[in-house]
C-alpha positions in Angstrom: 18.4 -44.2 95.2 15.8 -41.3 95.1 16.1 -39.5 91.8 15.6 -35.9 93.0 18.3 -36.3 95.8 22.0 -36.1 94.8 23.3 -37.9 98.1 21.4 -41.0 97.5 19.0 -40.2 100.9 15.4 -39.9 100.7 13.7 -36.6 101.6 12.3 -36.4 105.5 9.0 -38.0 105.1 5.7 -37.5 107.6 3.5 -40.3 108.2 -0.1 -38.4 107.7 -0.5 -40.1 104.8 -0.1 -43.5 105.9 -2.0 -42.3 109.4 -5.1 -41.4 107.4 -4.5 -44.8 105.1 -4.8 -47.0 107.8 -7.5 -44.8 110.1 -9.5 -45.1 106.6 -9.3 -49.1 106.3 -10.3 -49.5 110.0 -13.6 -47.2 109.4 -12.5 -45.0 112.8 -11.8 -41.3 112.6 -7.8 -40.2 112.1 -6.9 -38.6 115.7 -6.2 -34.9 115.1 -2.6 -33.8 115.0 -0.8 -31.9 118.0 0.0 -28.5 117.7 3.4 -30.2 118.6 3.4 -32.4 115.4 1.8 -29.7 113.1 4.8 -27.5 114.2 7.4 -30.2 112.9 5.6 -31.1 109.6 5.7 -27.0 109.1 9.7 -26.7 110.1 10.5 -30.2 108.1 8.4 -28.6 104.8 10.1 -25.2 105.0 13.2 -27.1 104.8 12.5 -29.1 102.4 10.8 -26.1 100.4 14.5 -23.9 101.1 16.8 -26.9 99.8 15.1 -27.2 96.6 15.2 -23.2 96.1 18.9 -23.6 97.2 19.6 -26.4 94.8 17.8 -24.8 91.8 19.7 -21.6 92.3 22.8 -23.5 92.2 21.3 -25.7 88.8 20.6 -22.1 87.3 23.9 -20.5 87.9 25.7 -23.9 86.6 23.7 -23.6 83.7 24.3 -19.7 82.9 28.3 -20.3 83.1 27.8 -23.3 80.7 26.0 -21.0 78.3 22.5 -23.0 78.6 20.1 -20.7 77.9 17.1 -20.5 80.3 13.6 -21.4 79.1 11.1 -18.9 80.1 8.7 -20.4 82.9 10.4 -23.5 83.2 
């Protein structure tokens, strides 16, 4: 179970990573990404990027009811 997700899933994942990994060991050039592909890396970031606002909005109000007091910058 992923630490950082609450439901026991893993975060949505791309495979450019792994793509460059293996394009790397082969010694050939990674193929260039579709405008297609860049498109739903963008969407599945910006999700990502709102769920972890979302949950850290709800971690913050939680914590002001409890009468946590918030660390500046943190």
């Amino acid at each position: 179970m992923s630490p950082g997700a609450p439901d026991g899933r893993r975060p949505e994942k791309t495979d450019a990573v792994a793509r460059r990994m293996i394009a790397g060991a082969l010694g050939v050039k990674a193929p260039k990404q579709t405008e297609e592909q860049k498109a739903y890396d963008r969407a599945i970031k910006e999700q990502a990027r709102k769920k972890k606002e979302e949950e850290r909005e709800i971690s913050d109000i939680a914590q002001y009811k409890r009468g946590v007091p918030k660390l500046i910058g943190a």
